[in-house]
Every structure is written in C-alpha cells, then in structure tokens.
C-alpha positions as CSV (number, residue, x, y, z in Angstrom):
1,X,0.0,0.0,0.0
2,X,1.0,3.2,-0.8
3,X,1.4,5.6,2.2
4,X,0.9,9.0,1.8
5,X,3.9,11.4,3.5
6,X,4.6,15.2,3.7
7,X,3.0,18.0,1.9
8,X,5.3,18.8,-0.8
9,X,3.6,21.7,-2.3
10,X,-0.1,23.2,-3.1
11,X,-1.8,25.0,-6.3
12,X,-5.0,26.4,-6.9
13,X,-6.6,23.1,-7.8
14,X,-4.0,19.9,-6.3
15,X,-1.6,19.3,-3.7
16,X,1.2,17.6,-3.8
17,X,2.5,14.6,-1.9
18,X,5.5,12.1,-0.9
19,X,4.2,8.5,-1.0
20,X,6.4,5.8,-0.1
21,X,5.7,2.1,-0.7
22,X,7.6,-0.9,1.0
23,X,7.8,-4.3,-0.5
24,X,10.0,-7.1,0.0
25,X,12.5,-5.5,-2.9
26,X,13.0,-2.6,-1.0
27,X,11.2,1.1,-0.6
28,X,9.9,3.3,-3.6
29,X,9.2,7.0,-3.5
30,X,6.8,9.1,-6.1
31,X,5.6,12.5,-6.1
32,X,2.1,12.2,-6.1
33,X,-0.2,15.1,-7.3
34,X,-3.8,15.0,-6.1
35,X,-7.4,17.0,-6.4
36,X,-10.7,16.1,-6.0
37,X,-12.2,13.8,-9.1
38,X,-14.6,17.0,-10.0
39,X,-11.5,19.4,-10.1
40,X,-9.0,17.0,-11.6
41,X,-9.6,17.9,-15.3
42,X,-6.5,19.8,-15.7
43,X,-4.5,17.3,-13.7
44,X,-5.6,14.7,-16.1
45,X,-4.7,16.7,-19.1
46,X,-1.4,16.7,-17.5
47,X,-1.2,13.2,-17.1
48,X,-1.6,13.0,-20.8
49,X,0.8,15.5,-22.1
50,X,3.5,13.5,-19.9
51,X,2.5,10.1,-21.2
52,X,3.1,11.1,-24.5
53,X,6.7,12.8,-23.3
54,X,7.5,9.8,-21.2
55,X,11.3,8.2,-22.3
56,X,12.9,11.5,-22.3
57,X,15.7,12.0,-19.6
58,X,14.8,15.7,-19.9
59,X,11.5,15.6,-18.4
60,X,9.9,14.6,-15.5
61,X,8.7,10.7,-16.0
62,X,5.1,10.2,-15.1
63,X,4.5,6.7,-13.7
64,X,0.5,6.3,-13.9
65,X,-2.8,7.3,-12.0
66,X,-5.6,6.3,-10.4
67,X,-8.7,7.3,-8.1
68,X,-9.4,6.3,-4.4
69,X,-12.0,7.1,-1.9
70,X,-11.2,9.6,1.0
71,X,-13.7,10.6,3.7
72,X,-13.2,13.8,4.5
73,X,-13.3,14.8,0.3
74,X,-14.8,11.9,-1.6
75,X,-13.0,10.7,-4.8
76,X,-9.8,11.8,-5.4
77,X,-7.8,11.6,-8.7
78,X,-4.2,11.2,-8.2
79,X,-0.8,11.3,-10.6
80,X,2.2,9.3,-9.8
81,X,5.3,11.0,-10.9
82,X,8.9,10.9,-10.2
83,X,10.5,12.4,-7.1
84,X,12.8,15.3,-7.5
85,X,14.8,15.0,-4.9
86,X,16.6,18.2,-5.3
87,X,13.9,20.5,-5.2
88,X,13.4,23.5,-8.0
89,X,15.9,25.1,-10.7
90,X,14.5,28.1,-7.5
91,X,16.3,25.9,-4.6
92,X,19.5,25.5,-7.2
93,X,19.9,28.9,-7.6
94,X,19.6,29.2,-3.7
95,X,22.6,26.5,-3.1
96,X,24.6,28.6,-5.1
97,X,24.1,31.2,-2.9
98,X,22.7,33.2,-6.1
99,X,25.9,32.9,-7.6
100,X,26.5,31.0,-10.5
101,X,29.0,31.1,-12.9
102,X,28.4,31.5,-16.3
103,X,29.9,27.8,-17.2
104,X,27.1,26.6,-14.9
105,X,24.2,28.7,-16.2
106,X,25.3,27.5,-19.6
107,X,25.4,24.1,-18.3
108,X,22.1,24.1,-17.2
109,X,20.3,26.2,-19.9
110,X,21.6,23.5,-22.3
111,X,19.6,21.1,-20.4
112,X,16.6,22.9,-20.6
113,X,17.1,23.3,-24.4
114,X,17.7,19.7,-24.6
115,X,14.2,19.2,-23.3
116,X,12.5,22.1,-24.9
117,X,13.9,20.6,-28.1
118,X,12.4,17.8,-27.3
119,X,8.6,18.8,-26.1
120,X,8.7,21.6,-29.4
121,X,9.3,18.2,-31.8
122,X,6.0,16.9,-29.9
123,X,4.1,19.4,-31.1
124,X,3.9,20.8,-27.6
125,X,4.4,24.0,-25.8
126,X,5.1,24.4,-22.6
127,X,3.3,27.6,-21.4
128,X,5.2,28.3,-18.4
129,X,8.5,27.9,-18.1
130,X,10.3,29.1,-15.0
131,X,12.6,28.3,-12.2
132,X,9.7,26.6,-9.8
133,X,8.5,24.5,-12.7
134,X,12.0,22.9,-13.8
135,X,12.8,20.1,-11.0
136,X,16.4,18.9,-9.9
137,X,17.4,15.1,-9.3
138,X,20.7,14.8,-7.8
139,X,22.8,11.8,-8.0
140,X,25.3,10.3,-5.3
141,X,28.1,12.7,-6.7
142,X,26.1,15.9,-6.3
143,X,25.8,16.7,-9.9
144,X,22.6,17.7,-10.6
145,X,20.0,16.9,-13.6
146,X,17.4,19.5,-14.4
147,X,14.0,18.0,-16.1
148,X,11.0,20.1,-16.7
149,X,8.0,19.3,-15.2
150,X,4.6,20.9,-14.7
151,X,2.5,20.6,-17.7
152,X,-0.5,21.7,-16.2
153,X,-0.6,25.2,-18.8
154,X,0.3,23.6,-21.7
155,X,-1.3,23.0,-24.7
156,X,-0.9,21.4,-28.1
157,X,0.9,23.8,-31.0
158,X,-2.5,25.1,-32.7
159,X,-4.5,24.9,-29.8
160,X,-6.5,27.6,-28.6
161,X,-6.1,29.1,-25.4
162,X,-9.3,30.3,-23.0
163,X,-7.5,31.5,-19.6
164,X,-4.1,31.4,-18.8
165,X,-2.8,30.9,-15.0
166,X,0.3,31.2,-15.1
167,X,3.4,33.5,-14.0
168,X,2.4,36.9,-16.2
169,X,6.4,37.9,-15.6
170,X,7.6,35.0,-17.5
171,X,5.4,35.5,-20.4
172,X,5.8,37.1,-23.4
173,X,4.4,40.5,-24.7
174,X,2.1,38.3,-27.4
175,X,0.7,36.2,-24.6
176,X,0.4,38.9,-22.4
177,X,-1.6,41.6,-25.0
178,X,-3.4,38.9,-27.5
179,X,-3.2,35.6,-25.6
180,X,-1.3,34.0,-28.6
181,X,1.0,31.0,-27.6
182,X,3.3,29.4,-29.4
183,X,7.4,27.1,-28.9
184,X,8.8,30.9,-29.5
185,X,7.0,31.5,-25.9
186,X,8.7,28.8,-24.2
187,X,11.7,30.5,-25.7
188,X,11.1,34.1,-24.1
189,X,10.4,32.4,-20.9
190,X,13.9,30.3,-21.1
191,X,15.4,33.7,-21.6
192,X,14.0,35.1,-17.9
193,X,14.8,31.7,-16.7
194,X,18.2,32.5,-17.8
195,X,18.5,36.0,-16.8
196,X,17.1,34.3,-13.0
197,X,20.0,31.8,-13.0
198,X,22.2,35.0,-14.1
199,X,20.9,37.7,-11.3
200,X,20.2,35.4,-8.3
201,X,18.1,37.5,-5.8
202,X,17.5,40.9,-8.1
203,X,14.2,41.6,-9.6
204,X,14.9,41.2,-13.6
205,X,11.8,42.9,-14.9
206,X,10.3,46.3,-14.9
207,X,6.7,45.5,-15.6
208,X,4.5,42.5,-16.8
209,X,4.2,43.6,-20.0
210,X,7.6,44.1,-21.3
211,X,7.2,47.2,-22.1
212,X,11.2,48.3,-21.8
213,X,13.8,45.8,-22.5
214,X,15.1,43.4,-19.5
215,X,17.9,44.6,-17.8
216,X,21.4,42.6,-18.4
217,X,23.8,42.3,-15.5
218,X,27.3,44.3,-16.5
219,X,29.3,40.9,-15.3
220,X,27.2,38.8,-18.4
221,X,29.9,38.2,-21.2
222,X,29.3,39.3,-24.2
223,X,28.1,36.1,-25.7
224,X,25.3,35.6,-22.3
225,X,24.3,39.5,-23.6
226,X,23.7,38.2,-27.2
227,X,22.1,34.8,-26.6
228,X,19.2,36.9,-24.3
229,X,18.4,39.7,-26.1
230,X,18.9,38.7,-29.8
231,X,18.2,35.3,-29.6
232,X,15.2,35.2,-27.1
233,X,13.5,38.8,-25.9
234,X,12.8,39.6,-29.3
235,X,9.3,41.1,-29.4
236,X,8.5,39.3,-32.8
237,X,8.0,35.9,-31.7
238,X,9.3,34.6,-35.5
239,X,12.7,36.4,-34.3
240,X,13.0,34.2,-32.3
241,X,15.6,31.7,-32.5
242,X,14.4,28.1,-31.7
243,X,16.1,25.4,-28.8
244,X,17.9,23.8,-31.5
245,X,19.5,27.0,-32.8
246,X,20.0,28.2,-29.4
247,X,22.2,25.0,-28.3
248,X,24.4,25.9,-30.8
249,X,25.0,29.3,-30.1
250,X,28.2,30.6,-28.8
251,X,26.7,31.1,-25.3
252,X,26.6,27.4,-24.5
253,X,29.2,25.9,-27.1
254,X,32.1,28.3,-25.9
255,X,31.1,27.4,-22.1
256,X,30.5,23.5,-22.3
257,X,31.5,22.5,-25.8
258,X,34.2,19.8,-24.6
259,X,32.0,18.5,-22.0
260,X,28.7,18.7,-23.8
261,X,29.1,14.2,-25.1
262,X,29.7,14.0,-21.0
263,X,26.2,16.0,-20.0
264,X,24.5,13.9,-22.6
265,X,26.4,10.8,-21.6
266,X,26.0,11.4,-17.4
267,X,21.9,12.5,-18.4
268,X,20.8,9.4,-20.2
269,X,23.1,7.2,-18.0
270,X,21.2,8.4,-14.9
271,X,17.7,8.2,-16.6
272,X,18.4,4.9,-17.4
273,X,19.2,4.2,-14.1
274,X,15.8,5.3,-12.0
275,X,14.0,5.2,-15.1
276,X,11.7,2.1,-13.3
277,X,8.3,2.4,-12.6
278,X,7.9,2.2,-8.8
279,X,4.3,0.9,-9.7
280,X,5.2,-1.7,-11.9
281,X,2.4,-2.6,-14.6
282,X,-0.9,-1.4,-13.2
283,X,-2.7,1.1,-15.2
284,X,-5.9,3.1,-14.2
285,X,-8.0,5.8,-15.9
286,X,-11.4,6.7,-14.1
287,X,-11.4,3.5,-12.4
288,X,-11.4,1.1,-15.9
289,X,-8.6,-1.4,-15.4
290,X,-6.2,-2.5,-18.3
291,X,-7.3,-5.9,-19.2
292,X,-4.8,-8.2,-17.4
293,X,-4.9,-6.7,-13.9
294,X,-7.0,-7.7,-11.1
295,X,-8.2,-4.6,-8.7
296,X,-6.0,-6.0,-5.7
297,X,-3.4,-4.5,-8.5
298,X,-4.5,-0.9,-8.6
299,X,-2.5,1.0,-6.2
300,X,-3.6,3.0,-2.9
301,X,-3.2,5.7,-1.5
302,X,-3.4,5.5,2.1
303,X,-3.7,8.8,4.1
C-alpha cells in the first residue's frame, strides 16, 4: 500500500504529496499530485501530455494514475510522478548562494534546451517555463540533472487558449496583449529563466508587460548579452531563434563544448538508471482497469 507522507507543495486546484511504498524488494518514493475527481480535469490533461513525453531524460517521468476514496473529500484523482529530490531550478539557484557562474548557467540552460527541443518536436508548448516548474534530481556525486516538469498550462501547438494561469512575468508580450501562444514562448520564458539563473536574488523585470527591454547584469559576457536579447527577448516571436538554434549558439558551445558528449552521456546514463516504474504494470484511468490486472493491483493511496 502506498502511504501518503509530507505535503510537498499546493496550487489552486491539487496538492502535492510524498508517498512511499515498501515491498520485499526494498522502498519506492513518487511524487504524487492530487485533487478532488470534479476538479482533476486539468490534472488529467497533464497526465496526458506526460505520457506522451515519457522516455525523455529531460523531463519529469510520469508513472501512472488512479482514483481512491477519502472521507473527508470523496473521490480523489491522483498522478504518480517521479521524485525530485533536489527541489526546484529556485532551490538551485539558492545552493549557489545566487551565484552561478556562467559555465554553470550555460550548463544548465543546455539542459533545458535539450528538453524544450524535445517537447517543441511533440508538437507541444510548454506555457510556463520558469525556475519553480524545472525540477532537480541529484545523483550520489552531487551533480545535478534538471528536467521540466509541470504541464498543467500547456497545450498542443495550434490549440487555442481560453485563460491562462500562469506567471504573467515569464510571459511574453504576445501572450500577455493577444493571448497567442506558441514554442517561441517557451523561448522568451527560457530567456527570464536564464537572466534568474544570471541575477540570483534581483528583480529582472520592470513591468508585466515588457514594455522596456530586460535589464542585463554588466558581469554577463558578451556572448550571455547576445544569446538573451537577440536570440530570445525579441518582441517578434518569429525572431526568435528556436532550442535547437539556441544550443548551438556561442553562449553554450564556448562554455561547455568539450563536456557537452559527457552532460548527454551522465543525463541518459542516470535516466536509465531510476528510469523504473515504482508501480510496476498497473494502469488506471477513471477506475477502468487494463485488461490483465485484477483490482487487488491498482494502487492505494493511504492517508
């Protein structure tokens, strides 16, 4: 049985949970995301969106779903995903005392291209990238992974947009004046992810809406200057360059050329390794069971 642990975090519409399982082959740990069945249509959407990213070592892994019973709310919809167990790209920037070098930023912004790249090839967009929504895994070294993770605002390249709930400073002016969304969004929204990784604790906007052009640090080379406001803050979102342009730019290929086969290398090697499904083969969607699987199967969630 699954047992429910600490409070890791809490939206508008879901909370989010440790759960912990112990079986005779050891203990498992998942990040489990939860809201009640009549609010969990979002969360669900999510669940979807991940399924069809799952296999990427660049974004979080989602290992399945189901719905339980609680007293005190009724049914409850609930997403297993994998544990970060280094917190948020926010906590990072924290351990470094808001001080990273430009090597590391460059380090790290390549591994968010990787899986921007990646999620853009889909056919999807992200919709709000930024430091809280990009999750760390840290392995026995201390060298850190970044994957992104929180789907819950994105959508489907052509898809149309009703409400948008996201972080209005990471957005771009076209989202912000005419709600249009598109992978050069996700692009803009690197760039103040960036620029966060680059400033530590200072503010690095003016206003919502862009209006005046971000503020670049003087200590940011040369390179850092060009990669952020040619390459991503330009108000025409086809100016843009795209994640695959941008990992080639001098920005990340002066600052991590030679060790850019090792990232890759060190990435997948560690994905491969907690890449298993701490819930093994069950499957659940709205309570209808995959064929070959008793209920004693479906997991639970025990508060």
């Amino acid at each position: 049985m699954w047992e429910k642990k600490e409070e890791l975090g809490a939206g508008e519409f879901c909370t989010v949970y440790l759960a912990s399982y112990k079986s005779s082959s050891g203990n498992s740990i998942a990040a489990v995301k939860t809201a009640r069945l009549d609010e969990s249509t979002g969360l669900e959407k999510e669940a979807r969106l991940l399924k069809e990213l799952n296999g990427n070592p660049y974004v979080l892994q989602c290992y399945g779903e189901a719905i339980s019973f609680e007293e005190d709310c009724g049914h409850v919809y609930s997403l297993f995903l994998e544990y970060a167990n280094g917190g948020s790209l926010s906590d990072l920037i924290a351990r470094y005392d808001y001080k990273m070098s430009e090597s590391d930023v460059a380090k790290y912004t390549f591994m968010l291209l990787k899986g921007l790249s990646y999620i853009h090839e889909k056919g999807l967009i992200h919709c709000d990238i930024k430091p809280e929504n990009i999750l760390v895994f840290v392995d026995e070294e201390g060298y850190s992974y970044l994957k992104l993770a929180d789907f819950g605002e994105s959508m489907k390249v052509g898809e149309k947009k009703t409400r948008f709930r996201g972080d209005p400073s990471y957005r771009p002016p076209e989202s912000i004046k005419e709600g249009i969304e598109g992978p050069s969004a996700d692009i803009w929204s690197l760039g103040y992810t960036v620029l966060k990784m680059m400033m530590g604790r200072k503010q690095i906007w003016k206003d919502y809406n862009h209006s005046e052009p971000a503020e670049i640090p003087n200590h940011v080379s040369e390179t850092g200057k060009d990669f952020l406001m040619r390459c991503c803050f330009q108000v025409l979102p086809s100016s843009r360059w795209t994640a695959d342009q941008l990992i080639n730019h001098p920005f990340i290929q002066e600052n991590i050329k030679e060790v850019i086969p090792i990232l890759e290398l060190k990435q997948r090697n560690f994905f491969k390794k907690n890449n298993h499904n701490p819930l093994g083969s069950w499957s659940a969607t709205k309570g209808h069971l995959s064929p070959n699987l008793e209920p004693a199967n479906l997991p639970v969630l025990c508060c």
